[in-house]
C-alpha positions in Angstrom: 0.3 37.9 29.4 3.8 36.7 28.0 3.7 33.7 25.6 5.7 30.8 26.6 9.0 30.4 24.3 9.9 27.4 25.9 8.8 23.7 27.3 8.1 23.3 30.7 9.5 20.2 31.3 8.0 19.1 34.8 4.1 20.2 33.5 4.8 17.3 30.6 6.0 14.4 32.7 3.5 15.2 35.2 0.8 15.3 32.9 2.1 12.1 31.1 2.2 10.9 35.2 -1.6 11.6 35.5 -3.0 9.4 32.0 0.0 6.6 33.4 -2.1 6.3 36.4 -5.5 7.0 35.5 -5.2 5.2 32.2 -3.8 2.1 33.6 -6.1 1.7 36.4 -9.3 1.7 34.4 -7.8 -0.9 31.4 -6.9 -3.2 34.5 -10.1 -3.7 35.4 -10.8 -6.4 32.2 -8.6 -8.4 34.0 -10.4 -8.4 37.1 -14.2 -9.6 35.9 -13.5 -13.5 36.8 -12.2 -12.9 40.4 -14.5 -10.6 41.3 -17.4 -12.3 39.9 -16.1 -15.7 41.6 -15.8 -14.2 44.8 -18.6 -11.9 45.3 -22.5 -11.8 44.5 -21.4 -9.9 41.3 -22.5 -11.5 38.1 -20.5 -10.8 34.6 -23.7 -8.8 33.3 -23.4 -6.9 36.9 -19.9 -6.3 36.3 -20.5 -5.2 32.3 -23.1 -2.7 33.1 -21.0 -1.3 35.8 -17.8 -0.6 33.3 -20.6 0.6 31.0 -22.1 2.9 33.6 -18.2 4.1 34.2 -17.3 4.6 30.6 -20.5 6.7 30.1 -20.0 9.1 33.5 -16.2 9.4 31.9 -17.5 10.9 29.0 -20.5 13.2 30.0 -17.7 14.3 33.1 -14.9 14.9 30.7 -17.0 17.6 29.0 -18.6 19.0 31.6 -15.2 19.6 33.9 -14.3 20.8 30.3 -17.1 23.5 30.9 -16.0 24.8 34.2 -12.6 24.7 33.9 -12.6 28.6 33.1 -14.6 29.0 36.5 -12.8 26.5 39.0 -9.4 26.0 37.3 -7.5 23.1 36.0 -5.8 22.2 39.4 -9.0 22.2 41.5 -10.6 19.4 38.6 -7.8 17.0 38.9 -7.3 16.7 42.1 -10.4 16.2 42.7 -10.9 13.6 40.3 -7.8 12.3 41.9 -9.3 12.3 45.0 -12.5 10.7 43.4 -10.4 7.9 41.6 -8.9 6.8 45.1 -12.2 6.5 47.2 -13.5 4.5 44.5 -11.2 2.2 44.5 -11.6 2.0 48.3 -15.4 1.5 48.0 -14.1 -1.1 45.3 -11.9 -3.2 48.1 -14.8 -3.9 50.5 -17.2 -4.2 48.0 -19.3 -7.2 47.6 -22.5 -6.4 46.2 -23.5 -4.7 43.0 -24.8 -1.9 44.3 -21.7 -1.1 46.5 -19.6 -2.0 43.2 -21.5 -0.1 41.2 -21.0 3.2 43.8 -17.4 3.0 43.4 -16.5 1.4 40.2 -19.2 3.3 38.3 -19.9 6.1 39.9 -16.9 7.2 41.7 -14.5 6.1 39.2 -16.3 7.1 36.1 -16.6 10.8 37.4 -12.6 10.6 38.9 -11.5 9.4 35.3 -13.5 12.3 34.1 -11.9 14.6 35.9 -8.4 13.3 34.8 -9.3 12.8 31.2 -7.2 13.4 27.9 -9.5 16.5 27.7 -8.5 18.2 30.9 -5.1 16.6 31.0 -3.9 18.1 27.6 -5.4 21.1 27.6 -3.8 21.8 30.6 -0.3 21.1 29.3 -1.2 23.1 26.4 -2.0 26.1 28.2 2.3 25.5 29.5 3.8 25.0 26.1 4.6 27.0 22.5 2.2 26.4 20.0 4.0 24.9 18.0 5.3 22.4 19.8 2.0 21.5 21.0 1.6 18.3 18.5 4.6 16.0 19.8 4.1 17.1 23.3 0.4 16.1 23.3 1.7 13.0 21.6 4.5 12.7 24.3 1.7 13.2 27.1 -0.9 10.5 25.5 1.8 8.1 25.8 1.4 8.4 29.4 -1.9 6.2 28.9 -0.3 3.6 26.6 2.6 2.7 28.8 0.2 2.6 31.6 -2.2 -0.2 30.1 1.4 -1.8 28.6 2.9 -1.6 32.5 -0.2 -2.3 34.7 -1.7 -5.2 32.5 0.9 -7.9 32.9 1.7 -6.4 36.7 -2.4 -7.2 37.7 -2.2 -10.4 36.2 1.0 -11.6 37.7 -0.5 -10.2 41.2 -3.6 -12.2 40.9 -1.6 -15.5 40.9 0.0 -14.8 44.2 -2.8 -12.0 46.0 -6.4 -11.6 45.8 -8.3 -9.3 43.3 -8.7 -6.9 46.8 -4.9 -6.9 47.2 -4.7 -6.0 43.9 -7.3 -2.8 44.3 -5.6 -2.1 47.2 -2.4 -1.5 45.9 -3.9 0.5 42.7 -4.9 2.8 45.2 -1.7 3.4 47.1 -0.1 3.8 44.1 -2.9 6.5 42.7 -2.0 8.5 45.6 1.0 9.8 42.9 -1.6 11.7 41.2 -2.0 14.2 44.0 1.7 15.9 43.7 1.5 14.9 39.6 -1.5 16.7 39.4 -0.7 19.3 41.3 2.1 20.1 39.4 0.6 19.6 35.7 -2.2 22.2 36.8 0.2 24.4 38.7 0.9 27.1 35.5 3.7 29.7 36.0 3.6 31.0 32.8 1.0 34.1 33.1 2.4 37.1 34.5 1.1 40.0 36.0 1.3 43.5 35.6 4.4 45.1 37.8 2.1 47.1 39.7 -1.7 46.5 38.5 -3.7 48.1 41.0 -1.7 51.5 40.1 -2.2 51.0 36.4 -5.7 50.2 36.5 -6.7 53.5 38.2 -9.8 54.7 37.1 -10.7 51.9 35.1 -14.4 49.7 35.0 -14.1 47.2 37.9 -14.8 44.9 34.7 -11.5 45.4 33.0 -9.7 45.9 36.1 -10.8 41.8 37.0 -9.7 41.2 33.5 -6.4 42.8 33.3 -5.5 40.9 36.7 -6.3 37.4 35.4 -10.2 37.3 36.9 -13.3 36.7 35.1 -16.7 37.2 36.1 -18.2 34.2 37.8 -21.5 35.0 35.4 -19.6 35.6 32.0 -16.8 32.5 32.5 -20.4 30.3 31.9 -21.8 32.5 29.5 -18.5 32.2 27.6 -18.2 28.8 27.3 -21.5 28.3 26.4 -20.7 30.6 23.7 -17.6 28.8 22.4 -19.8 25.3 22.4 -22.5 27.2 20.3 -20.1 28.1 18.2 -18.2 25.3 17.9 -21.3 22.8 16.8 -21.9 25.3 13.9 -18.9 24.8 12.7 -18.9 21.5 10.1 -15.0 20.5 10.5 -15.7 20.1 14.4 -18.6 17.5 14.0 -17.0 15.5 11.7 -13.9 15.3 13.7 -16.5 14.1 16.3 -18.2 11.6 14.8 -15.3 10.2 14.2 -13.6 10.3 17.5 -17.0 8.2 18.5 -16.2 5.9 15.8 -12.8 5.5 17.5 -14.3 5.0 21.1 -16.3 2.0 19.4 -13.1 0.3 17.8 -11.1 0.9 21.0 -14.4 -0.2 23.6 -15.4 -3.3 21.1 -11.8 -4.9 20.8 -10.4 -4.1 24.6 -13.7 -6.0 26.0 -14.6 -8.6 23.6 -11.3 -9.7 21.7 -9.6 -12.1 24.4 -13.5 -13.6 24.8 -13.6 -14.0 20.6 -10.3 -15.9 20.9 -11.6 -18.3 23.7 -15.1 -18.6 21.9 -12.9 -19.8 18.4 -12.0 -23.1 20.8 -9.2 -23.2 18.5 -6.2 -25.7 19.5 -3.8 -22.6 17.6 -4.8 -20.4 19.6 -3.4 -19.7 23.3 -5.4 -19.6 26.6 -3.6 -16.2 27.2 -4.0 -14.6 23.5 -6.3 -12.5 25.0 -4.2 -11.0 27.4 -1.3 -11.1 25.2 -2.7 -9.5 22.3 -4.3 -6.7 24.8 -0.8 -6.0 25.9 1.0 -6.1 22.5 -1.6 -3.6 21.4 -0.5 -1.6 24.6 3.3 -1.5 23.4 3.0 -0.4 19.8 0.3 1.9 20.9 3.3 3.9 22.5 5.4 3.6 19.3 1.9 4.5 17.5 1.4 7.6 19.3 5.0 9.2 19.9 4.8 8.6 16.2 2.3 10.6 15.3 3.4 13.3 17.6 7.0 13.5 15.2 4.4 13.1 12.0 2.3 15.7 12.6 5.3 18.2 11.8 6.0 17.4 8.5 2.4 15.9 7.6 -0.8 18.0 8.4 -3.4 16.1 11.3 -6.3 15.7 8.7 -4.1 13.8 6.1 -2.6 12.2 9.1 -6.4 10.8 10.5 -7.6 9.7 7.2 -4.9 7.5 7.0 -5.2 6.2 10.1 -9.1 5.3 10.3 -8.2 3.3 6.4 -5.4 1.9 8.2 -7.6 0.6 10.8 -10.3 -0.6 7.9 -7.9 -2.7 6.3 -6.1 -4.3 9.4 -9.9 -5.5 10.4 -10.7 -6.6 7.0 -7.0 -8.8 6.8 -8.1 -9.8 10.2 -11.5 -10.8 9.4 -10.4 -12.9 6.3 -6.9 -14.2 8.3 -6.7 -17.5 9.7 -7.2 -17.6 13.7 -3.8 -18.3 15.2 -1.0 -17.3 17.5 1.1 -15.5 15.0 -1.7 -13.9 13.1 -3.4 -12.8 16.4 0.1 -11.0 17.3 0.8 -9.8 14.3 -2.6 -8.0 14.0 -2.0 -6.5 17.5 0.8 -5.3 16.7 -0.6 -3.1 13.7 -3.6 -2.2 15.3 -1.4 -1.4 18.2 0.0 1.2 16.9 -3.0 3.0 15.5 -4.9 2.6 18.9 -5.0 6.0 20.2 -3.1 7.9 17.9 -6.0 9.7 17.3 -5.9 11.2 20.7 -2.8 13.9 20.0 -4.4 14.8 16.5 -8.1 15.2 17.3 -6.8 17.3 19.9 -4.0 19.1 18.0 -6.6 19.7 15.4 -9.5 21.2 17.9 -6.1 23.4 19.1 -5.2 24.5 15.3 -9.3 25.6 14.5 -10.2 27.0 18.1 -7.5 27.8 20.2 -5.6 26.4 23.3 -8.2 28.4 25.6 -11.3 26.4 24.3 -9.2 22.9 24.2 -10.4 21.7 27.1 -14.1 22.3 26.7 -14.1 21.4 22.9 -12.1 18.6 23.4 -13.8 17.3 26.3 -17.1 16.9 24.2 -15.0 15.2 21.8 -14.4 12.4 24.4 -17.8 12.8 24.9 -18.7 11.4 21.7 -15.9 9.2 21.8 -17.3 7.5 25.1 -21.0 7.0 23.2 -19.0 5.5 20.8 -17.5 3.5 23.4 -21.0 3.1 25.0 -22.6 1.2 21.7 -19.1 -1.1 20.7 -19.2 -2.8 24.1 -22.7 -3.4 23.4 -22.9 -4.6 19.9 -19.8 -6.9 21.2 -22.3 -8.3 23.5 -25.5 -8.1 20.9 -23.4 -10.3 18.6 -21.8 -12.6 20.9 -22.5 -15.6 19.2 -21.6 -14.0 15.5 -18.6 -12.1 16.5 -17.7 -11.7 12.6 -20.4 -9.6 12.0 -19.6 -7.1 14.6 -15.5 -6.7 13.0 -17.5 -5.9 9.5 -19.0 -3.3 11.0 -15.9 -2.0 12.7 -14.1 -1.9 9.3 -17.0 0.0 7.7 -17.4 2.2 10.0 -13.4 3.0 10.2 -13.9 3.3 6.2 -16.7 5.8 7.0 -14.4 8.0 9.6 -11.6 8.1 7.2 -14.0 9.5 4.4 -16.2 11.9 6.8 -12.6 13.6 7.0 -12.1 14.8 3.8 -13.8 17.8 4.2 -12.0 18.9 7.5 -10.4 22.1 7.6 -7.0 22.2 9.8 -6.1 25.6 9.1 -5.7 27.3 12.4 -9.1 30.2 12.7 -8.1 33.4 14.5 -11.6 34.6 13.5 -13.1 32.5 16.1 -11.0 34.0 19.0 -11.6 37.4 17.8 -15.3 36.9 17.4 -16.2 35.5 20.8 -13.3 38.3 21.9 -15.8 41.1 20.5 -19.2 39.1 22.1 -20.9 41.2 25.1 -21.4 39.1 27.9 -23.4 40.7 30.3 
């Protein structure tokens, strides 16, 4: 196999293509709860358990395409999950009770998204690109997401003053039909190359190695293998605590996406805008670009462990000033702004840092059980927004402490790349 000594340019912007479309879909649907509950026999605690269903399937889907990808391939998983995403959103348009809402906004949806996750998406990149590049173009890739939620937000609420929330669906799913030739193109490597003549220079060789010298594995070992990288991987102390606090991430990102517009409107505060909600959602969506391309250029002169501790403090103090800030306009933007641009900068660094300690080959796997625990996370900040709906200021204290806590659980976090671990599973017999 020849290493690749250059960018492919076309994998990156299709992958960045695939989280634009994907990304911006699923943050849309916030802004569809009122017209879809006014118009159908969908209540707002049918329509929160669906989102919560879909946010769980995301998760538990991310990791377990991560598991197969070694047996099915990267290209099979997201267009499937492209085709998932689009029937969904079809079962979506006609839907009008919570069952049939809950079949393709929860169901469909939640295993499409996982299917076209940062997990599967960035590996797949990675598999395309030097090494050493890897940190800015998984930074460059993320963004994909950001600009996404910043471009589809403001679109979905300017359609719904003029079309109906079906209209709106609708034309989500015409427009997802890009993921198909994006997605196609991300997954479709050309950098592996073959031997001139392999069948000649395998002569006389175990049918084993002859599979593995032509780029086969063995339908039984491919499972055995990645079951033997996940072993591995959850004995290894720097990996947990980068996923505890990618969960404590998914609970940040979940709580304020969901409950901060409803905070505002609960404050009945005359400084405060009918659309602060909105607005602040979609500042946060700008600077998270800024936030994550950012990171990306950071992460070549600072290392990703220094570079996650500071974020996770970052985010503890910008809850505490927020907490203690008075409620208005130009606080509320000012604080979306900042928290903006720490949003999902964790996403290139956890996953630049699972690529430094265990190789581009286990990235998606690894890093799909990260999202894993990112969507429990995720899973328990949309429901302590909800368990302290009437005492929202209890729920941003625990935010900040927990973001305290994931910047401390990272001290002891190795990010010096391990060849041992490749050379280990490399000498396992899988029989």
């Amino acid at each position: 196999m020849q290493v690749n000594s250059s960018i492919n340019y076309s994998v990156v912007v299709a992958g960045f293509l695939v989280l634009l479309f994907s990304m911006g879909v699923r943050q849309s649907f916030g802004l569809l709860m009122m017209p879809v509950t006014c118009t159908t026999d969908i209540t707002g605690l049918d329509f929160s358990m669906v989102i919560a269903v879909q946010n769980l399937l995301w998760g538990t889907f991310a990791f377990l395409f991560g598991f197969l990808v070694a047996e099915i391939g990267e290209k099979t998983i997201i267009l499937f999950g492209s085709a998932l995403v689009i029937i969904g959103l079809m079962i979506i348009y006609s839907a009008k009770s919570p069952t049939q809402f809950l079949m393709g906004a929860g169901i469909f949806m939640g295993v499409g998204l996982g299917a076209l996750s940062f997990s599967i998406v960035l590996a797949t990149v990675g598999k395309q690109i030097p090494t050493e590049n890897a940190g800015m173009i998984f930074a460059i890739v993320s963004s994909g997401g950001s600009i996404g939620q910043f471009l589809l937000l403001p679109a979905v609420k300017w359609g719904l003053l003029y079309f109906s929330w079906q209209y709106i669906i609708l034309a989500m799913a015409l427009g997802s039909l890009l993921l198909f030739p994006a997605g196609w193109i991300c997954a479709n490597s050309g950098n592996q190359s073959k031997p001139s003549n392999p069948e000649n220079d395998l002569k006389g060789e175990p049918k084993e190695n002859h599979k593995r010298a032509l780029g086969q594995k063995p339908r039984k070992s491919s499972y055995k293998q990645s079951a033997l990288v996940l072993v591995k991987s959850f004995n290894n102390f720097s990996y947990m605590l980068i996923n505890i606090g990618f969960a404590i991430c998914g609970f940040h990102v979940t709580l304020i996406s969901i409950h901060l517009p409803h905070y505002f409107q609960s404050l009945n505060s005359t400084d405060i805008s009918y659309f602060a909600g909105a607005t602040a959602l979609s500042i946060i969506g700008f600077f998270n670009i800024i936030g994550t391309l950012g990171t990306g250029w950071l992460m070549k002169h600072i290392n990703p462990k220094s570079l996650l501790i500071a974020l996770y403090g970052m985010r503890s103090l910008l809850l505490l000033i927020f907490i203690l800030s008075p409620k208005n306009n130009l606080n509320i933007a000012i604080f979306s702004l900042f928290i903006g641009l720490v949003w999902l900068a964790t996403v290139p660094i956890t996953s630049n840092l699972i690529n430094k300690l265990f190789g581009k080959e286990n990235l998606a796997l690894l890093f799909g059980m990260a999202m894993f625990f990112h969507q429990i996370g995720a899973f328990f900040g949309a429901y302590a927004g909800g368990w302290f709906l009437n005492n929202y200021e209890s729920v941003w204290l625990i935010a900040m402490f927990l973001s305290l806590l994931a910047s401390i659980i990272h001290l002891p976090v190795k990010h010096e790349t391990q060849p041992a671990f490749e050379s280990e599973l490399s000498t396992q017999k899988l029989t």
